[in-house]
N, CA and C atoms as an extended XYZ file, in Angstrom:
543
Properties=species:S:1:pos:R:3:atomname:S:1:resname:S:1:resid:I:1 pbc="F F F"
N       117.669      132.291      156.205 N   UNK     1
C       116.785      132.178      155.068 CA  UNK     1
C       117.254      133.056      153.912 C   UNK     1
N       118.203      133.843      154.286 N   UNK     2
C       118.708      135.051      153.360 CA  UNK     2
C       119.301      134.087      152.377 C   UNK     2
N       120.263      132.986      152.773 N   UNK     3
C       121.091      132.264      151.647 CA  UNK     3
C       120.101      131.716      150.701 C   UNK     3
N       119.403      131.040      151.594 N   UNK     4
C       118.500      130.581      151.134 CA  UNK     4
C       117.848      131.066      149.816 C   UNK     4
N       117.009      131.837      149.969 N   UNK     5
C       117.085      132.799      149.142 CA  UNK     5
C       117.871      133.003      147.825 C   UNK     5
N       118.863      133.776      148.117 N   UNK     6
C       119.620      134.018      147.206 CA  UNK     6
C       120.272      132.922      146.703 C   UNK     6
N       120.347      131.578      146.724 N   UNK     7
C       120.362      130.093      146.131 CA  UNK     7
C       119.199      130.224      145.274 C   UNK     7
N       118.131      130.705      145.341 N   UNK     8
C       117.063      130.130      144.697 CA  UNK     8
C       116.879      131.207      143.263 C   UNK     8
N       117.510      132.361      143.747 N   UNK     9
C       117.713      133.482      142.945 CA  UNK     9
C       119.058      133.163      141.600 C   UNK     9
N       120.044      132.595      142.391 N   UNK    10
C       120.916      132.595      141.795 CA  UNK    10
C       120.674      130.816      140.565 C   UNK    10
N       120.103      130.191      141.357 N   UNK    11
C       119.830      128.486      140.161 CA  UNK    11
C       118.830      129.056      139.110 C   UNK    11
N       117.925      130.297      139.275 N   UNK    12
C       117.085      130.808      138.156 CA  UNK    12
C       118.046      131.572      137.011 C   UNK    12
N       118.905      132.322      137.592 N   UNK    13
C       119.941      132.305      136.723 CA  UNK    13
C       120.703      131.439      136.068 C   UNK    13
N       121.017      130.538      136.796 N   UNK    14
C       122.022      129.474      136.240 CA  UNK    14
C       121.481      128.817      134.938 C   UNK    14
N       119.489      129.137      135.316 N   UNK    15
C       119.072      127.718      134.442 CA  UNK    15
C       118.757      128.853      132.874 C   UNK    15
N       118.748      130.272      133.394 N   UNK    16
C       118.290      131.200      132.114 CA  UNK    16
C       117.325      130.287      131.671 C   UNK    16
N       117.112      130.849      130.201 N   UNK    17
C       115.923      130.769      129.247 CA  UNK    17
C       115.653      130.096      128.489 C   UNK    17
N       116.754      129.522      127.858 N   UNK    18
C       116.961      128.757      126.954 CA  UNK    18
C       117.045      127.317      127.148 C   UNK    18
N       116.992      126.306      126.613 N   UNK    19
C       117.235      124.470      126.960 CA  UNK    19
C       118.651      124.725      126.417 C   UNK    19
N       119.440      123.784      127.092 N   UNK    20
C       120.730      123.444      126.691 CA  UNK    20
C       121.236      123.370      128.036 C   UNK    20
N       122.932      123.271      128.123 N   UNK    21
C       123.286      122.717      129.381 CA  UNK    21
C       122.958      123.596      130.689 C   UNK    21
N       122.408      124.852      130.315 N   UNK    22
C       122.163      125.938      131.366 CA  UNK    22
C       121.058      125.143      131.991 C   UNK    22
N       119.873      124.778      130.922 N   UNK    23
C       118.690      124.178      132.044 CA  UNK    23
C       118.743      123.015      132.410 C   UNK    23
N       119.776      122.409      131.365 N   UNK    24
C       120.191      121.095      132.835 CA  UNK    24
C       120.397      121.037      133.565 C   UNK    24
N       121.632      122.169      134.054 N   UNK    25
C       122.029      122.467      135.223 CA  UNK    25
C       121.203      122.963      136.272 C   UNK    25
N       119.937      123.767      135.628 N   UNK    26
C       119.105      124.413      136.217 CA  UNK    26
C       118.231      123.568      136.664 C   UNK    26
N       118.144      122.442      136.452 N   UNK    27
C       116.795      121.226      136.450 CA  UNK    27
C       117.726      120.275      137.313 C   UNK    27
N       118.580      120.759      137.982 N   UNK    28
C       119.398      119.281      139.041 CA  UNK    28
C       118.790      119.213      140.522 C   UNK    28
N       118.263      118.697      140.451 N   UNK    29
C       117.229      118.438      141.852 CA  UNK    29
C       118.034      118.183      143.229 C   UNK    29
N       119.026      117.227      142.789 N   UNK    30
C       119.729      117.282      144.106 CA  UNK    30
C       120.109      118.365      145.441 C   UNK    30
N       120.606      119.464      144.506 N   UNK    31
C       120.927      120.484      145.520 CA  UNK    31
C       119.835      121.250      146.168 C   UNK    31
N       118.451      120.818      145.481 N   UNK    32
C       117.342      121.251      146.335 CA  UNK    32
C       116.939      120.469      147.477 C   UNK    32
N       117.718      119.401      147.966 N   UNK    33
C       117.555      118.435      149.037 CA  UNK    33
C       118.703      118.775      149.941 C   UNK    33
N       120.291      118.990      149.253 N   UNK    34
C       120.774      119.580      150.011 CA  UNK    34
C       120.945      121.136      150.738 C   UNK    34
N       119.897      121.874      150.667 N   UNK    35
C       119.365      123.162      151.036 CA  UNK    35
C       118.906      123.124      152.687 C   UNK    35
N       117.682      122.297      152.346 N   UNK    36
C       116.887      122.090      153.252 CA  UNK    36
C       118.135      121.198      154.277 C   UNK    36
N       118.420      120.072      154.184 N   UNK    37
C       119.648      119.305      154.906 CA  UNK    37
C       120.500      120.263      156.232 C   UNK    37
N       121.367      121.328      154.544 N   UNK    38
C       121.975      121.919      155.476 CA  UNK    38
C       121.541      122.899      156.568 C   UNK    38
N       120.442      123.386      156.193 N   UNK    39
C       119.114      124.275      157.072 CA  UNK    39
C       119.021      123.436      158.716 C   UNK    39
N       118.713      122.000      158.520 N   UNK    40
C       118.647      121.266      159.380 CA  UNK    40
C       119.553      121.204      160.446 C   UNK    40
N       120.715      120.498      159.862 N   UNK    41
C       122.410      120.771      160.441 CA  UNK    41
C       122.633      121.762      161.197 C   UNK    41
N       122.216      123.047      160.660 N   UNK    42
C       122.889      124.348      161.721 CA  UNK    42
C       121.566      124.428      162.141 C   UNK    42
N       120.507      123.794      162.552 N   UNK    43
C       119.647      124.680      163.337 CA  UNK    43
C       119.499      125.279      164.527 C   UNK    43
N       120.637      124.226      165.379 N   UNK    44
C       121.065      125.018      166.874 CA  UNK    44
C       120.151      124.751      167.539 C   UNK    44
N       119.350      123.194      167.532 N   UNK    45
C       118.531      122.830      168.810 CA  UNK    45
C       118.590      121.564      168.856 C   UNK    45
N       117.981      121.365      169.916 N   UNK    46
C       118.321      119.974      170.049 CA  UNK    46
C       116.894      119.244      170.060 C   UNK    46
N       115.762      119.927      169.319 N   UNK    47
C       114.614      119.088      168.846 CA  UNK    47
C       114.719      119.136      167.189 C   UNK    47
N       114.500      117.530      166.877 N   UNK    48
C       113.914      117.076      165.540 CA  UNK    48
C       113.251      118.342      164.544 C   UNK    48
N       111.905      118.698      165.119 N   UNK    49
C       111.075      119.378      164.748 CA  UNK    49
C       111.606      120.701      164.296 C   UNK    49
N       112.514      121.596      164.769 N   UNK    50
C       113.244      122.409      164.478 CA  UNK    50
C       114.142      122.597      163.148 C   UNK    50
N       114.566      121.257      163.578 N   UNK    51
C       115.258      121.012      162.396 CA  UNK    51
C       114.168      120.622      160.613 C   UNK    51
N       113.352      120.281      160.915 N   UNK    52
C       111.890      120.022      160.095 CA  UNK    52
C       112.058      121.506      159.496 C   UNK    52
N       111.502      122.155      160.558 N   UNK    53
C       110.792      123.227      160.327 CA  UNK    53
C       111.970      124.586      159.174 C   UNK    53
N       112.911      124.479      159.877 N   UNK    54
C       114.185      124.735      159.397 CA  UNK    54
C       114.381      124.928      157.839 C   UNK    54
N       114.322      123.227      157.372 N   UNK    55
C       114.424      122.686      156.370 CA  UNK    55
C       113.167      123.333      155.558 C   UNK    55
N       112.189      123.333      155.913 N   UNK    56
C       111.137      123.668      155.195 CA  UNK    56
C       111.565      125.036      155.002 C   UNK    56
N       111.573      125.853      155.988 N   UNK    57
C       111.659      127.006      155.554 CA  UNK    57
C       112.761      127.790      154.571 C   UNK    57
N       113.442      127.016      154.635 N   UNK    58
C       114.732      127.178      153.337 CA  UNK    58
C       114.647      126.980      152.121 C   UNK    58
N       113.445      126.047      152.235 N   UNK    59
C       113.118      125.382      150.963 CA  UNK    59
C       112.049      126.205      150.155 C   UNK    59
N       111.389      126.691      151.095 N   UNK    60
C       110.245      127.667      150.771 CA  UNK    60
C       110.842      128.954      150.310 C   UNK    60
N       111.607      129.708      151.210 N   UNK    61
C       112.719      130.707      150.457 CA  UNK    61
C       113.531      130.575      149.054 C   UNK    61
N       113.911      129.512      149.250 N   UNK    62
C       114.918      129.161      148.004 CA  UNK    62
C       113.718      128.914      146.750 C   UNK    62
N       112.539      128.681      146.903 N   UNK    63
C       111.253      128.633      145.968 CA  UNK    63
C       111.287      130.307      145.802 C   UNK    63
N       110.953      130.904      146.477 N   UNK    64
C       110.390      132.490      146.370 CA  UNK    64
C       111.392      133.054      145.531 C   UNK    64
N       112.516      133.023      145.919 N   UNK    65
C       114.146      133.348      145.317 CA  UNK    65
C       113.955      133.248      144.101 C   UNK    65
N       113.760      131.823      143.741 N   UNK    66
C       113.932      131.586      142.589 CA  UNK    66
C       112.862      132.051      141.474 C   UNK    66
N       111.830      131.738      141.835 N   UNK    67
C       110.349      132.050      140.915 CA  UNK    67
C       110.198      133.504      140.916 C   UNK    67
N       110.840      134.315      141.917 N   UNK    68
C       111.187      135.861      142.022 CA  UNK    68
C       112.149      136.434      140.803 C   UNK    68
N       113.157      135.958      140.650 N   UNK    69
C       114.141      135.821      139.847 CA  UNK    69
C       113.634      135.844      138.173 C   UNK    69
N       113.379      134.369      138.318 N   UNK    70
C       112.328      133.523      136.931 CA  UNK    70
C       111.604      135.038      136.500 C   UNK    70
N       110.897      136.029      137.185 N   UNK    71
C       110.398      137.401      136.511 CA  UNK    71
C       110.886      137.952      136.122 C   UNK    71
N       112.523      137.976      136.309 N   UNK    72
C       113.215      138.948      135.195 CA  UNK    72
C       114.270      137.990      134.267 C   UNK    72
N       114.620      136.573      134.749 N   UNK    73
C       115.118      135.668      133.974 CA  UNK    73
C       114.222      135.616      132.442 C   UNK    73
N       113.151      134.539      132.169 N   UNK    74
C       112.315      134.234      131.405 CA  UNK    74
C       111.781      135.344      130.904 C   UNK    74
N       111.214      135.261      129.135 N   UNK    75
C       111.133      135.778      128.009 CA  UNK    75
C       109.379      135.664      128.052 C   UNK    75
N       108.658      135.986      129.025 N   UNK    76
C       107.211      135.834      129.528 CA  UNK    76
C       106.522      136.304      128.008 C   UNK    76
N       106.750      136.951      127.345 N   UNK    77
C       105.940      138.226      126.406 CA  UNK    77
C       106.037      139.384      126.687 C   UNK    77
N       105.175      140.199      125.805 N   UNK    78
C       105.443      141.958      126.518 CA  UNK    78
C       104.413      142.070      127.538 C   UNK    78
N       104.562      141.926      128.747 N   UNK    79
C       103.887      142.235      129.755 CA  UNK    79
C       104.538      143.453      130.855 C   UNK    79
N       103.336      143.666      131.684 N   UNK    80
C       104.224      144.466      132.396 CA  UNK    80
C       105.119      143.426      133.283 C   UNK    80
N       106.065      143.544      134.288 N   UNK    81
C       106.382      143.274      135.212 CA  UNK    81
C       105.916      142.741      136.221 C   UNK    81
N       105.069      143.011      136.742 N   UNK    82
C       104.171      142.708      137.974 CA  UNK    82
C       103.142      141.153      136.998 C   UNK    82
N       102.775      141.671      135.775 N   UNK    83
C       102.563      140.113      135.345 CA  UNK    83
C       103.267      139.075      134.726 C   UNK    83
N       104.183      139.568      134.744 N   UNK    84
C       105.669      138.199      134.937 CA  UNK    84
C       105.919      137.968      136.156 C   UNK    84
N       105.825      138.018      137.256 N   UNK    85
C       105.894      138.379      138.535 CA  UNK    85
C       104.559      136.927      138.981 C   UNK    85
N       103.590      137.713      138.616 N   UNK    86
C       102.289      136.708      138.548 CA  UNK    86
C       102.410      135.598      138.025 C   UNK    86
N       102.908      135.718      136.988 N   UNK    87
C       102.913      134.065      135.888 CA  UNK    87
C       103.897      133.332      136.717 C   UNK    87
N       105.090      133.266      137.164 N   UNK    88
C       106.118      132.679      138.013 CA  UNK    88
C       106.036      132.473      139.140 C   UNK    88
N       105.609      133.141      140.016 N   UNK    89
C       104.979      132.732      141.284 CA  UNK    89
C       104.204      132.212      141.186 C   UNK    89
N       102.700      131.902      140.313 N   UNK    90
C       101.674      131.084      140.317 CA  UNK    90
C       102.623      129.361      140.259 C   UNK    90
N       103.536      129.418      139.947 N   UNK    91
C       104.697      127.779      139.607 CA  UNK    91
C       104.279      127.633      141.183 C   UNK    91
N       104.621      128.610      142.058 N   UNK    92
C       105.538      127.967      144.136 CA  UNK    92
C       104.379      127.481      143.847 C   UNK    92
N       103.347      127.780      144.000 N   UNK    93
C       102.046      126.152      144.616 CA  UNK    93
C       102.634      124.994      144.543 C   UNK    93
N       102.680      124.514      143.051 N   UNK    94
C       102.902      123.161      142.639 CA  UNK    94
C       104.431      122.442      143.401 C   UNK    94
N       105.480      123.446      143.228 N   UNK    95
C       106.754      123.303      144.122 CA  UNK    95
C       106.638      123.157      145.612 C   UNK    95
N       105.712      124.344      145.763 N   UNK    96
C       105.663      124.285      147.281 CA  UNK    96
C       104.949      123.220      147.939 C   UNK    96
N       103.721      122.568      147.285 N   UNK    97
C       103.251      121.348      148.040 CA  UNK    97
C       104.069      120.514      148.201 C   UNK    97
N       105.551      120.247      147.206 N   UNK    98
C       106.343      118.979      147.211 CA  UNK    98
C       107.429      119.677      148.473 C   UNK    98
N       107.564      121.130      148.496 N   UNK    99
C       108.557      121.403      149.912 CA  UNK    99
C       108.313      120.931      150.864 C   UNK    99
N       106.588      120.737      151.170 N   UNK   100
C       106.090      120.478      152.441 CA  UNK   100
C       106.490      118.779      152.933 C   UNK   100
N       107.232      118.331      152.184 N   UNK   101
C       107.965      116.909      151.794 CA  UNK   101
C       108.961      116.442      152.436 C   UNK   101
N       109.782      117.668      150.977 N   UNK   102
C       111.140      117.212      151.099 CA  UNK   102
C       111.785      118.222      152.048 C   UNK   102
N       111.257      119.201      152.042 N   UNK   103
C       112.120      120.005      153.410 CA  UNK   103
C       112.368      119.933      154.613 C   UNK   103
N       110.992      119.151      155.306 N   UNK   104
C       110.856      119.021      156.648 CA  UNK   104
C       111.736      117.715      156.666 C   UNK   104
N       111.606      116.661      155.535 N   UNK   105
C       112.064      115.260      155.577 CA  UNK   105
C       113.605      115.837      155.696 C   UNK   105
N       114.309      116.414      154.416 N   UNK   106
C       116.045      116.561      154.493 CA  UNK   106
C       116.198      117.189      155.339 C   UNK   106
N       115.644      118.450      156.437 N   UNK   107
C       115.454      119.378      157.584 CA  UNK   107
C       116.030      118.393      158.106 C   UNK   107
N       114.944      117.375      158.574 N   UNK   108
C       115.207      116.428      160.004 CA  UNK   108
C       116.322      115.343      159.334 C   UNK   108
N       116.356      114.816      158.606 N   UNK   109
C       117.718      114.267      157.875 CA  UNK   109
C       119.266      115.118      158.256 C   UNK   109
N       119.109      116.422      158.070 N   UNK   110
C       120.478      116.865      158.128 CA  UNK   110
C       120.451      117.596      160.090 C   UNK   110
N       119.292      117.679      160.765 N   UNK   111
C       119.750      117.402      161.778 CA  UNK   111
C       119.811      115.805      162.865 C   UNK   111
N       119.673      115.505      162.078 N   UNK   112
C       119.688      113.735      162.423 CA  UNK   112
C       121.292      113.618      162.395 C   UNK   112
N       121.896      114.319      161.173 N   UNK   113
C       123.068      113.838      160.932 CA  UNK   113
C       123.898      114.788      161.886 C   UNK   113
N       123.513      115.936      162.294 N   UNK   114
C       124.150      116.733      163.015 CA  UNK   114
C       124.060      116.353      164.480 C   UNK   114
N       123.187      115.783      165.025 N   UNK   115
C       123.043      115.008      166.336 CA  UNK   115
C       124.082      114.033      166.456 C   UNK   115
N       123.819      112.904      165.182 N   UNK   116
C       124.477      111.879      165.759 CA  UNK   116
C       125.448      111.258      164.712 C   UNK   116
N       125.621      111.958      164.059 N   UNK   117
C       126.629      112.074      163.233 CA  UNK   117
C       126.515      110.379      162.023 C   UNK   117
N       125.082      110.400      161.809 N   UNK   118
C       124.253      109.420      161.031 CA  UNK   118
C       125.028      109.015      159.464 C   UNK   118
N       125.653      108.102      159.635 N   UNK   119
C       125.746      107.438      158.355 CA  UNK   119
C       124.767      107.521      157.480 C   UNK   119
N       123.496      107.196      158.045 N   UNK   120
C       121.949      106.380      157.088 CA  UNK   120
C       121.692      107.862      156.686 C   UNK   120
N       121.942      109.022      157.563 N   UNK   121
C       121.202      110.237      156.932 CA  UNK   121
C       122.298      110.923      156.064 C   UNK   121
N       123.606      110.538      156.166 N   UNK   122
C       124.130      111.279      154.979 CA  UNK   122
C       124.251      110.213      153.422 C   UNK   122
N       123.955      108.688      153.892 N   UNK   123
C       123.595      107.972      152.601 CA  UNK   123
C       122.349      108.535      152.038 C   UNK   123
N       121.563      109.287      152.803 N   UNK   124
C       120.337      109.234      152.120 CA  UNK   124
C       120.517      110.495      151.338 C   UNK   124
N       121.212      111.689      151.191 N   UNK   125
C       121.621      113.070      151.175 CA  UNK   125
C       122.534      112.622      149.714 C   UNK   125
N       123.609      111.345      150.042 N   UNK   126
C       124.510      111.038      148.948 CA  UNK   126
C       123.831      110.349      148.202 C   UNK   126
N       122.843      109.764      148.184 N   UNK   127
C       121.609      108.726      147.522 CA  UNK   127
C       120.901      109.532      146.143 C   UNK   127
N       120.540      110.819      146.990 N   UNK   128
C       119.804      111.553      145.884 CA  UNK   128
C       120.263      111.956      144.741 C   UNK   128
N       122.091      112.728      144.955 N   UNK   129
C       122.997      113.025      143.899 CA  UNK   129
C       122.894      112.093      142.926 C   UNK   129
N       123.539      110.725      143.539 N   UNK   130
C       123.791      109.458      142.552 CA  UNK   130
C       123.071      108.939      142.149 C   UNK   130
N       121.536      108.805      142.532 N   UNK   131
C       120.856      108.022      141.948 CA  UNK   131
C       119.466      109.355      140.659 C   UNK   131
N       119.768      110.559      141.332 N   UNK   132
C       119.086      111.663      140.150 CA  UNK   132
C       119.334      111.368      138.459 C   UNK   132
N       120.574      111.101      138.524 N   UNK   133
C       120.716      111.439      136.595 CA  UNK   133
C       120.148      109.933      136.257 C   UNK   133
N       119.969      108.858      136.943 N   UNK   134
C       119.009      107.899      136.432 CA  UNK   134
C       117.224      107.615      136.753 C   UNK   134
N       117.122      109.004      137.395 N   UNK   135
C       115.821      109.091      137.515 CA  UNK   135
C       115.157      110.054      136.092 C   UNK   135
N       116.084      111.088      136.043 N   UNK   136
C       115.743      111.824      134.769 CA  UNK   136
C       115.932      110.615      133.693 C   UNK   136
N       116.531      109.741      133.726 N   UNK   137
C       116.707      109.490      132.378 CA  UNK   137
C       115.350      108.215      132.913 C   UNK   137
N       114.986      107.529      133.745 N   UNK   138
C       114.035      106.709      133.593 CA  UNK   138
C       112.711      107.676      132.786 C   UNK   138
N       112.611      109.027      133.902 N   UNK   139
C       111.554      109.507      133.328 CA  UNK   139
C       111.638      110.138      131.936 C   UNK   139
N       112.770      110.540      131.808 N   UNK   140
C       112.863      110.583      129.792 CA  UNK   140
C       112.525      109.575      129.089 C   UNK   140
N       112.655      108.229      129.370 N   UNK   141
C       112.263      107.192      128.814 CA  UNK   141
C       110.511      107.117      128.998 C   UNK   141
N       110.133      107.210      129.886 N   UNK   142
C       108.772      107.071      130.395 CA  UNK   142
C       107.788      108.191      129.355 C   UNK   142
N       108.601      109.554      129.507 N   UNK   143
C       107.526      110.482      128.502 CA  UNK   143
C       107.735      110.634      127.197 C   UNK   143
N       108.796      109.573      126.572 N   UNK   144
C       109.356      109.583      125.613 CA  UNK   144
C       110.775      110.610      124.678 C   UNK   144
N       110.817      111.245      126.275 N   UNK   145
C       112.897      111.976      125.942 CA  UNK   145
C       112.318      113.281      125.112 C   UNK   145
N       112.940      113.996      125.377 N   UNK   146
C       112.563      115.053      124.058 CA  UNK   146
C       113.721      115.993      125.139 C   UNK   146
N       113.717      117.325      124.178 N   UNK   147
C       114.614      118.204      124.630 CA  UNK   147
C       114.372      118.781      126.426 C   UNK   147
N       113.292      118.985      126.428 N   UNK   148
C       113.028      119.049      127.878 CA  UNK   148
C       113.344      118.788      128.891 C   UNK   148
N       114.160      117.027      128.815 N   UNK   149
C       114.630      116.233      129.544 CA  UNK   149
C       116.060      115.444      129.044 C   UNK   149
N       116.970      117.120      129.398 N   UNK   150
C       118.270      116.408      128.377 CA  UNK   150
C       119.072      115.588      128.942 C   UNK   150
N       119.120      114.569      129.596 N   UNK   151
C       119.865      114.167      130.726 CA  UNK   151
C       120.917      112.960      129.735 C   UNK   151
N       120.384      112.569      128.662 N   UNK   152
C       121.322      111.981      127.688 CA  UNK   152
C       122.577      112.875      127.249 C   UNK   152
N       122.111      113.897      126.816 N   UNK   153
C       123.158      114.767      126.079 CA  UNK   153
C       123.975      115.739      127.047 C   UNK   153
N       124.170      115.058      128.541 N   UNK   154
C       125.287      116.222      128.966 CA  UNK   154
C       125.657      115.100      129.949 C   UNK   154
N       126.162      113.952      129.670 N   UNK   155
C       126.739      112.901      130.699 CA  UNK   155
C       127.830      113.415      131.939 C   UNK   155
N       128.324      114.801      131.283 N   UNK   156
C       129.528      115.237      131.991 CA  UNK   156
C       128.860      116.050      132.955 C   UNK   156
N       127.699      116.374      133.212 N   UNK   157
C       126.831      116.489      134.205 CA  UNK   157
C       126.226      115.948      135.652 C   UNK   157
N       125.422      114.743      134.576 N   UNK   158
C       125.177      113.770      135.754 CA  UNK   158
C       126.375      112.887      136.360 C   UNK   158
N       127.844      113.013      135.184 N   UNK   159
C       128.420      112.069      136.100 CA  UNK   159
C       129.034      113.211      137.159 C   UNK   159
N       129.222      114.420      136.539 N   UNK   160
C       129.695      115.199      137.699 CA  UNK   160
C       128.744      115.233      139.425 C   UNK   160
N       127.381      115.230      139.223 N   UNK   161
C       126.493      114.967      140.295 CA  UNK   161
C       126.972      113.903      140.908 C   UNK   161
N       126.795      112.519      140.361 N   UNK   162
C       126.981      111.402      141.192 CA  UNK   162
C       128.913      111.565      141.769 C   UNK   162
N       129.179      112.256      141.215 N   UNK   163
C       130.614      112.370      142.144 CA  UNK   163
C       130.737      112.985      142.975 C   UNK   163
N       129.983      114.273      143.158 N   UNK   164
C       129.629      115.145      143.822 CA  UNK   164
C       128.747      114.319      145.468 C   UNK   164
N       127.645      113.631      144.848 N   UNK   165
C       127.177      112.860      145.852 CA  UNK   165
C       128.075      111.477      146.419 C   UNK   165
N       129.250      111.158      145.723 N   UNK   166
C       129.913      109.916      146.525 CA  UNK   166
C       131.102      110.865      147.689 C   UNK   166
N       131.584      111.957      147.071 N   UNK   167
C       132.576      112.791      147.317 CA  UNK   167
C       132.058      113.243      148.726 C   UNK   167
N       130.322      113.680      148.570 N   UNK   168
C       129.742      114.199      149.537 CA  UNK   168
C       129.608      113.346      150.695 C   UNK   168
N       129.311      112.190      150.547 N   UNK   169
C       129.468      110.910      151.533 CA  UNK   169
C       130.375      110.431      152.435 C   UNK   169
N       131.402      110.651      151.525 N   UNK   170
C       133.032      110.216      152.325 CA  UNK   170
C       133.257      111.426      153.078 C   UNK   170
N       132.958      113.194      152.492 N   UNK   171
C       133.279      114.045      154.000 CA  UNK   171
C       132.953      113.975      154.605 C   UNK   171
N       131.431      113.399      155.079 N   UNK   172
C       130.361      113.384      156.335 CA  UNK   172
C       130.450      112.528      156.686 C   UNK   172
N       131.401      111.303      156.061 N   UNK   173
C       131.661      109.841      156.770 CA  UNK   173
C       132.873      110.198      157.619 C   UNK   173
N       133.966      111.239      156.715 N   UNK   174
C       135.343      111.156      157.808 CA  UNK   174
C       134.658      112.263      158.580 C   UNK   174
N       133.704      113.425      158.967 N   UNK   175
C       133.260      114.408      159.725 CA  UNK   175
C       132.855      113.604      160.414 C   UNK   175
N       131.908      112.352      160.310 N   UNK   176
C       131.545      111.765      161.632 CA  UNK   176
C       132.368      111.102      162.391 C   UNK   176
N       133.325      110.419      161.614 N   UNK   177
C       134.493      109.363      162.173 CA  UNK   177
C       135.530      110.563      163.174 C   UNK   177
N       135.998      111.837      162.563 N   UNK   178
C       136.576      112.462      163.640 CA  UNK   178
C       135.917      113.009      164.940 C   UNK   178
N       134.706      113.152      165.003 N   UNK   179
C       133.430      113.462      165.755 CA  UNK   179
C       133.565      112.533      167.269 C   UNK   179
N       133.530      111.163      166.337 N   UNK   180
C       133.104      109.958      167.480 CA  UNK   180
C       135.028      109.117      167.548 C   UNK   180
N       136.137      109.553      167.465 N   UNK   181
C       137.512      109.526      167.712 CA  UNK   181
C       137.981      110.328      168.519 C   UNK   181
């Protein structure tokens, strides 16, 4: 959970304060699916549920990490500390109900794939990369685009993601193919 963690610490950095390509980068959802995944993968049992649980809990760390972080990242006002602290952690609720989701789901996904060396669960892992930069941009279209949702203005982004997620596919396709050879 330590990496964990410090993933969630370190993407609050990445995304800093400002809009521009930092919080694009900072706003890429994918690698919050592959967290939990890889949580799953090494869990070192041979029940499902473990691997769930796993996932969640990485996901929940990598939340704390980050919204921990976000208190000395973000430009809160002059407050003390402890209420920047407050204002950023009050965010994990809203995050954390959606962990209770996607963590246990990519958890048991990436030990699905670690059992049986699952095609369907690493399409679903390579699914999210490639198909993300057209979800931001549906929902930019949907709330009407504005800076918030820059997914137009950094193409060298999302196409880097979806390569990232086809790239990611073919290792866990030849990892399974040498597996079952």
């Amino acid at each position: 959970m330590g990496f964990a963690a410090v993933f969630g610490m370190a993407a609050a950095w990445i995304k800093g304060n400002d809009i521009g390509l930092r919080y694009a980068m900072g706003n890429v959802s994918a690698v919050w699916l592959l967290l939990p995944f890889l949580a799953g993968a090494t869990a070192g049992s041979r029940r499902v549920i473990t691997g769930a649980l796993c996932g969640l809990a990485a996901t929940l760390a990598a939340l704390t990490g980050f919204y921990f972080a976000e208190s000395f990242v973000l430009d809160l006002g002059p407050h003390p500390w402890l209420t920047d602290l407050s204002l950023t952690m009050g965010t994990v609720v809203y995050y954390g109900e959606r962990a209770l989701v996607t963590g246990p789901i990519f958890g048991a996904l990436g030990f699905w794939w670690q059992q049986c060396r699952s095609l369907a669960a690493a399409g679903v892992l390579a699914a999210s990369f490639v198909l993300e930069p057209a979800a931001w941009w549906l929902y930019g279209m949907h709330i009407g685009g504005g800076a918030a949702y820059p997914v137009p203005d950094y193409p060298a982004l999302w196409l880097g993601e979806i390569a990232i997620g086809i790239a990611g596919f073919a290792l866990l396709r030849r990892m399974a193919r040498r597996q079952s050879g």
